[in-house]
DRENDO-1510 file (C-alpha; in Angstrom, 1 decimal, always signed):
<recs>
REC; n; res; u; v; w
REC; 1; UNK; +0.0; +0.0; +0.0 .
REC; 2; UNK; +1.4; +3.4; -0.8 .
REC; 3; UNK; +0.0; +6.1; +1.3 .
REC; 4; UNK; +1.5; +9.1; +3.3 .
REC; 5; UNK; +0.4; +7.9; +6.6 .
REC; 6; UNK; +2.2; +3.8; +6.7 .
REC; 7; UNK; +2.0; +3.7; +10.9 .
REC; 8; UNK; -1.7; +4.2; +10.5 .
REC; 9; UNK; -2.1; +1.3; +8.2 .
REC; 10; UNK; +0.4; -1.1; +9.7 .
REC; 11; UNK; -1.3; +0.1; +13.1 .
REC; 12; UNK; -4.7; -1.1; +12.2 .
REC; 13; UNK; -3.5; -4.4; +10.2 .
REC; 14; UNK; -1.4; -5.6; +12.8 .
REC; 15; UNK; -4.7; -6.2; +14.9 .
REC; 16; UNK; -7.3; -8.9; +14.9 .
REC; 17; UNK; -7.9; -11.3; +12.0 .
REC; 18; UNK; -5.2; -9.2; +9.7 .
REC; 19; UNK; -2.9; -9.4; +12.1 .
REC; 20; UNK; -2.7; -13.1; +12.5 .
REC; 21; UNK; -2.6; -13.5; +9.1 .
REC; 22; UNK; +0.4; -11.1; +8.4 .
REC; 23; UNK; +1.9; -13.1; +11.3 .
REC; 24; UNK; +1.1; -16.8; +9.6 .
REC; 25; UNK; +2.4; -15.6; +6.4 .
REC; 26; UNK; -1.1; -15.5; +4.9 .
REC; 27; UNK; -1.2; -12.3; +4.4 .
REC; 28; UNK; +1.5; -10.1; +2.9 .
REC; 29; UNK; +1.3; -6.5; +3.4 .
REC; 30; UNK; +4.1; -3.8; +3.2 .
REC; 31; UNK; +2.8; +0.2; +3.6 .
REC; 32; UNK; +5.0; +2.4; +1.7 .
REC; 33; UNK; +5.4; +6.3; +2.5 .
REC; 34; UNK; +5.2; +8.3; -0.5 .
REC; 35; UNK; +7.1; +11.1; +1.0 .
REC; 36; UNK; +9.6; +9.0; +0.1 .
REC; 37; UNK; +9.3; +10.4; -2.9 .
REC; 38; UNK; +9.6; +13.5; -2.1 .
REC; 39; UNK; +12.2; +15.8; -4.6 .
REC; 40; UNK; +13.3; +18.5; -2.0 .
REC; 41; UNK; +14.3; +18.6; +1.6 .
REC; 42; UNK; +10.8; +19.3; +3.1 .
REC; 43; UNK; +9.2; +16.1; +1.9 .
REC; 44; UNK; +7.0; +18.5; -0.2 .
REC; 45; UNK; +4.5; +15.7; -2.1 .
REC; 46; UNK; +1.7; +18.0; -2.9 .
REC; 47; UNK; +1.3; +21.4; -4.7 .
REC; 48; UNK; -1.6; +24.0; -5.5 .
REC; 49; UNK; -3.6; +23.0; -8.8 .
REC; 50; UNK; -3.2; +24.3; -11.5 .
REC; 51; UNK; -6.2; +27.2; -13.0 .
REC; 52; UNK; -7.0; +27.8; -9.2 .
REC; 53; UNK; -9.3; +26.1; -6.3 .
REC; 54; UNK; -9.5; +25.3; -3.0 .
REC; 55; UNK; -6.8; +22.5; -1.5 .
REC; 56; UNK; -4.2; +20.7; -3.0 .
REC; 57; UNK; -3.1; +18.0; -5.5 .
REC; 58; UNK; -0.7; +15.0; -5.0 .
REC; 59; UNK; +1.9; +16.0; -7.2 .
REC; 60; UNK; +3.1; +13.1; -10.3 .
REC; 61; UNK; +6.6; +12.9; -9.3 .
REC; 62; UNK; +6.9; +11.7; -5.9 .
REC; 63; UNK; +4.3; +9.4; -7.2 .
REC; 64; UNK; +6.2; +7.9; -9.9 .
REC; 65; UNK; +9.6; +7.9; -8.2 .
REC; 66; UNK; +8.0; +5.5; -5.6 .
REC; 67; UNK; +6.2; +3.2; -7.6 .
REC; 68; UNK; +9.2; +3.0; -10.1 .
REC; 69; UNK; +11.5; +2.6; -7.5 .
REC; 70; UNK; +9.2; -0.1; -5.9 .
REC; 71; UNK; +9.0; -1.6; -9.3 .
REC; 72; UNK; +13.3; -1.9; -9.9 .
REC; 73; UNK; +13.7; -3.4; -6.5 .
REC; 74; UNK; +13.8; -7.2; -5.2 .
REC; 75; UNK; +10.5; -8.4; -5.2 .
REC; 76; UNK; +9.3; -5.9; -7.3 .
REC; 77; UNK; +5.9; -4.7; -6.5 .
REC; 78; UNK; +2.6; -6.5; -7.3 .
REC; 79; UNK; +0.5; -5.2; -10.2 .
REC; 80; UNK; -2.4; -4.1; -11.0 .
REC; 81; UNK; -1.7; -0.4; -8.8 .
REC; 82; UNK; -5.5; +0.2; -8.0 .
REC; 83; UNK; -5.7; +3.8; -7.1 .
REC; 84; UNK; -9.0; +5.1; -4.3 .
REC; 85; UNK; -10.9; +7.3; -5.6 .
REC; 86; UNK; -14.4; +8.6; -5.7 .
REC; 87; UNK; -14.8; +8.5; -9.3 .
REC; 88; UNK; -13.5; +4.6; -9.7 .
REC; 89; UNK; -15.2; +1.2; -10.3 .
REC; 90; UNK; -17.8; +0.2; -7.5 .
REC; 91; UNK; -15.9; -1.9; -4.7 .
REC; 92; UNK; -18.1; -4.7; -4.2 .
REC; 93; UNK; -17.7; -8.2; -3.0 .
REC; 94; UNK; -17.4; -9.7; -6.4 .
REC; 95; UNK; -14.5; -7.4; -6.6 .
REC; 96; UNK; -12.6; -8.5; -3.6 .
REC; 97; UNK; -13.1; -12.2; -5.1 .
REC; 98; UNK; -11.3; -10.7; -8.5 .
REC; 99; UNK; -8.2; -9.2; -6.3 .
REC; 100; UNK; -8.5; -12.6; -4.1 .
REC; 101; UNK; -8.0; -15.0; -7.0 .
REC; 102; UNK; -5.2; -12.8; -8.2 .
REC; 103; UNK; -1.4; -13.2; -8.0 .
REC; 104; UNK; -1.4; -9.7; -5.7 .
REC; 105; UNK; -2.2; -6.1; -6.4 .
REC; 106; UNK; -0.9; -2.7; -4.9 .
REC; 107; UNK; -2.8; +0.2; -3.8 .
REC; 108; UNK; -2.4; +3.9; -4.1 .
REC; 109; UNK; -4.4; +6.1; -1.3 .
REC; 110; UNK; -4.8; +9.6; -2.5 .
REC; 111; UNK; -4.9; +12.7; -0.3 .
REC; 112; UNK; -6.6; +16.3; -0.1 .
REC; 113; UNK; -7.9; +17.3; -3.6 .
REC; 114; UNK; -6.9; +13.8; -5.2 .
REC; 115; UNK; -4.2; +13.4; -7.7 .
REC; 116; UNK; -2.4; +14.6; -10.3 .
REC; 117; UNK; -4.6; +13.5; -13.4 .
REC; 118; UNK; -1.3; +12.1; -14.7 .
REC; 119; UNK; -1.0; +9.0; -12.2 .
REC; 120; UNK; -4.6; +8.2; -13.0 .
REC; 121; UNK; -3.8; +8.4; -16.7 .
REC; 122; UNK; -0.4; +6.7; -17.2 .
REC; 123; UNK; +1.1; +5.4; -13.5 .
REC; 124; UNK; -2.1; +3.4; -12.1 .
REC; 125; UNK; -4.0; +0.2; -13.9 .
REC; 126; UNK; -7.5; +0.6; -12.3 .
REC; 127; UNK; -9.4; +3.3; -10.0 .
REC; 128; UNK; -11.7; +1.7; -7.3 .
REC; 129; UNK; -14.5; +3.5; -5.1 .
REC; 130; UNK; -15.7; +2.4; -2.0 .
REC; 131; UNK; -19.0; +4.8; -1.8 .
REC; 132; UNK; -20.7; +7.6; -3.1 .
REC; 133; UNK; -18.8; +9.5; -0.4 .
REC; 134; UNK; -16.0; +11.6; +0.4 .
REC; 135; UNK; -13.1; +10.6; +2.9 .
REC; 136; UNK; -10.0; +13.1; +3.7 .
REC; 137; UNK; -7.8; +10.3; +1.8 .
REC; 138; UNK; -7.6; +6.8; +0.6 .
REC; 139; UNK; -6.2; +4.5; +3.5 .
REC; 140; UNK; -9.6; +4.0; +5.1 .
REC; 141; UNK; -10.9; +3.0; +1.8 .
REC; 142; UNK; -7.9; +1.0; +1.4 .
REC; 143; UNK; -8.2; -0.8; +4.8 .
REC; 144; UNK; -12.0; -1.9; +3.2 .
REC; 145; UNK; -10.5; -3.4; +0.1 .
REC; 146; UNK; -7.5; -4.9; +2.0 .
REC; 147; UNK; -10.1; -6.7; +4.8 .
REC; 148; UNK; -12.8; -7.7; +2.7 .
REC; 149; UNK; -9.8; -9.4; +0.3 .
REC; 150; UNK; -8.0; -11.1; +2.8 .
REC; 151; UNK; -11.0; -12.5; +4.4 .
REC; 152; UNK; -11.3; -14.5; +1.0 .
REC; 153; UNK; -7.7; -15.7; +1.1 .
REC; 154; UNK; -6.8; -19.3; +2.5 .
REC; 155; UNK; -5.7; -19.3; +5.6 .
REC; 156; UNK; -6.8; -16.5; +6.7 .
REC; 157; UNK; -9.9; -17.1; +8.5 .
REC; 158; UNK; -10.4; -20.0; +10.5 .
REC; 159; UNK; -13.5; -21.5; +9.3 .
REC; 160; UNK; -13.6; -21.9; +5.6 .
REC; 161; UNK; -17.5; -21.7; +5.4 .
REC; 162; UNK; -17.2; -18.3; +7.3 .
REC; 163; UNK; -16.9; -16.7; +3.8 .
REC; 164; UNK; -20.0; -18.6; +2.2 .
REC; 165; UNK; -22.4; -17.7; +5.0 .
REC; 166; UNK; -21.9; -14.2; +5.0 .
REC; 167; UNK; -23.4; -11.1; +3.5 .
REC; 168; UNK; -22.8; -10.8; +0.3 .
REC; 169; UNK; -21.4; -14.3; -0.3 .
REC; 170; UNK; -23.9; -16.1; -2.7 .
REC; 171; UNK; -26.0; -12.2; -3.7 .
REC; 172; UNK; -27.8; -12.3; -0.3 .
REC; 173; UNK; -27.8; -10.6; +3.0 .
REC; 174; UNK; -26.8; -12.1; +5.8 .
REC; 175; UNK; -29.6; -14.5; +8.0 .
REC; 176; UNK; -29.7; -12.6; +12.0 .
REC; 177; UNK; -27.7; -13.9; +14.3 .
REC; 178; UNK; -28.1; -15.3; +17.4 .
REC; 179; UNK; -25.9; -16.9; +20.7 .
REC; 180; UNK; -26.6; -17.1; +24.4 .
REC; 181; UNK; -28.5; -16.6; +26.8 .
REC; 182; UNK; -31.6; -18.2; +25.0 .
REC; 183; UNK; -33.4; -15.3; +26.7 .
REC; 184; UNK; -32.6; -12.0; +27.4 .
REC; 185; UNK; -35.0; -9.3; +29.1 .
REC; 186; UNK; -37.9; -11.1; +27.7 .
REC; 187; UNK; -36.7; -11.6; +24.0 .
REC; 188; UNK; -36.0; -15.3; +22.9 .
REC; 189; UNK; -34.1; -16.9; +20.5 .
REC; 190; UNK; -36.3; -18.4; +17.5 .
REC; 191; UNK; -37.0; -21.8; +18.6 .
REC; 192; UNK; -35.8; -23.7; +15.2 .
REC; 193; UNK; -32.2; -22.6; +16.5 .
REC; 194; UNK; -32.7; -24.5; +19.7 .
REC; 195; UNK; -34.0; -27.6; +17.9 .
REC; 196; UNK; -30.7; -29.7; +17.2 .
REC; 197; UNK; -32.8; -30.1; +14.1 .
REC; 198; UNK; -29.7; -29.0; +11.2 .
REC; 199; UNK; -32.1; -29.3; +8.1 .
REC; 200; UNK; -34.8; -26.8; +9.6 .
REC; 201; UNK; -32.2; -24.5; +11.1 .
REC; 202; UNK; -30.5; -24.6; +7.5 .
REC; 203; UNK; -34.1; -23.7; +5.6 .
REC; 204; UNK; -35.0; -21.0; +7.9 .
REC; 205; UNK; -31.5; -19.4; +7.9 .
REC; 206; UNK; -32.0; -19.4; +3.9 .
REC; 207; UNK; -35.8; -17.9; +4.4 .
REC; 208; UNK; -34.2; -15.2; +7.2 .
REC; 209; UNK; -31.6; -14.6; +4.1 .
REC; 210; UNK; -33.8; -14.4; +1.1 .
REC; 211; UNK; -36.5; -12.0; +3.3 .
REC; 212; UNK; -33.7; -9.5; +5.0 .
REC; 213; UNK; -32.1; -9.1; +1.2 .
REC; 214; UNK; -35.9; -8.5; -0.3 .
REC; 215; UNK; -36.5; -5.8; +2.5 .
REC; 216; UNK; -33.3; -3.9; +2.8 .
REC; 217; UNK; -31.6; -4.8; -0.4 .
REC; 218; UNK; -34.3; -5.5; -3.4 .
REC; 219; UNK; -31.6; -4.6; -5.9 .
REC; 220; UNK; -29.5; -7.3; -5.0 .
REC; 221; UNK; -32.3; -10.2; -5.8 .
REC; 222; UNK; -33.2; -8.1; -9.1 .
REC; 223; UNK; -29.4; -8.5; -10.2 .
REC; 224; UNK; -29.2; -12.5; -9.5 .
REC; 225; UNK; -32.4; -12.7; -11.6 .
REC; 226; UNK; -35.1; -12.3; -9.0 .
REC; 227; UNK; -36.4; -15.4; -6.4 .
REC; 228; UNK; -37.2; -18.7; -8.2 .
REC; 229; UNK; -40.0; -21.4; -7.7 .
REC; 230; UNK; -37.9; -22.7; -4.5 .
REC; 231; UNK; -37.1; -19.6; -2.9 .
REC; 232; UNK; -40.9; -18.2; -3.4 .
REC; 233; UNK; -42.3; -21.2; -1.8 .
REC; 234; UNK; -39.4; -21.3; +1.1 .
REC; 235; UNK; -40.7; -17.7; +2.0 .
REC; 236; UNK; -44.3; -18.5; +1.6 .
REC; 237; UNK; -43.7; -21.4; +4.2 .
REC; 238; UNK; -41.9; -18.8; +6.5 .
REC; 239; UNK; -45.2; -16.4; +6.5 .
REC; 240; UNK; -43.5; -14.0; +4.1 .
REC; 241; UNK; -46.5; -13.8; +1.7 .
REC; 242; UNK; -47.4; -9.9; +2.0 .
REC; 243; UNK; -43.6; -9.4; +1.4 .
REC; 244; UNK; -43.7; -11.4; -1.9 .
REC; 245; UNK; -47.1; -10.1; -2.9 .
REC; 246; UNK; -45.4; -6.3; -2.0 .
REC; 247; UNK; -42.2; -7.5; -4.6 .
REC; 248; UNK; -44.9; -8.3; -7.6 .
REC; 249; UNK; -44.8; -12.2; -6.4 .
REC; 250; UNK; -48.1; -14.4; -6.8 .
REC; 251; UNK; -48.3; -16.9; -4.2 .
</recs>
């Protein structure tokens, strides 16, 4: 990762589930500073942009001296350079299973205004966007690439059907959670968790799925082709009907 601030990254990735798995070896992250780059004795990476405005713009040079360098040196550095910006490609879960299956990649977190449009053009290989947001610079969108990829890397977490179950996983929401005490200030756990029984605690996880995606997330079952015979019928036996009926179902 190339950012300006590598203590905060290798701060926050030395922690919890990344942090065992840079330990293990499954993970392998280096932060690089991009003052490194820097072409006078100040460190000076930025500049004011050209034609006028507010803030500043990550100037080419430092830029290209690092990656370059990077690049020349054992090891070399992992392509594709995917650079965090606003105006990139839509981070998404079938992304981080691309950038999983890959041989490695490198990221490039941008600062104040953004950068010089000459890194986008002829130094990086992709631009990626976490949100329809604004952050003060890339390593927090970095740190969301970087987790949700190495969650899909062997190794890394300890349960391999961790991945499958979660949000996300096969175009569906998560099903709710639940873990003791069975009761707690009068709310119980649904009774089908409590059965021992693993085929009904399998269907209703799948209803709890399919019904939390059509509520919060409709989008996401009109982009894996909508609900078929099974999955109608597994949310009519859950009580779901008005839902369905409410999504243009006939049951």
């Amino acid at each position: 990762m190339l950012t300006l601030f590598p203590d905060v990254v290798d701060r926050y990735t030395e922690t919890s589930v990344l942090g065992r798995a840079r330990r293990s070896g499954a993970l392998d992250l280096r932060a690089h500073d991009l003052r490194s780059g820097a072409v006078d004795a100040r460190g000076s990476v930025d500049d004011a942009p050209f034609g006028g405005g507010p803030g500043m713009v990550l100037s080419p040079e430092p830029l290209f001296t690092v990656v370059e360098r990077l690049e020349g040196g054992h090891g070399g550095m992992p392509r594709p350079l995917i650079l965090l910006t606003p105006s990139g490609r839509r981070f998404d879960q079938s992304v981080a299973g691309e950038l999983a299956a890959g041989e490695g990649f490198s990221l490039l977190c941008g600062r104040y205004e953004g950068v010089d449009q000459r890194v986008a053009d002829h130094l990086v290989d992709e631009e990626l966007s976490v949100g329809d947001f604004v952050l003060a610079g890339g390593e927090l969108a970095a740190l969301v690439v970087v987790e949700a990829v190495a969650r899909l890397l062997p190794g890394v977490l300890g349960n391999g059907e961790s991945t499958e179950d979660e949000s996300f996983g096969g175009g569906l929401l998560e099903y709710p959670q639940y873990t003791r005490p069975a009761q707690f200030r009068g709310w119980s756990v649904p009774e089908v968790l409590l059965s021992g029984d693993h085929g009904r605690v399998m269907r209703w996880r799948r209803a709890q799925s399919l019904a939390r995606t059509l509520r919060r997330r409709p989008d996401l079952v009109v982009s894996r082709g909508g609900l078929d015979a099974g999955e109608v019928q597994l949310l009519v036996e859950a009580g779901e009907v008005q839902l369905l009926r409410d999504h243009g179902y006939h049951c």
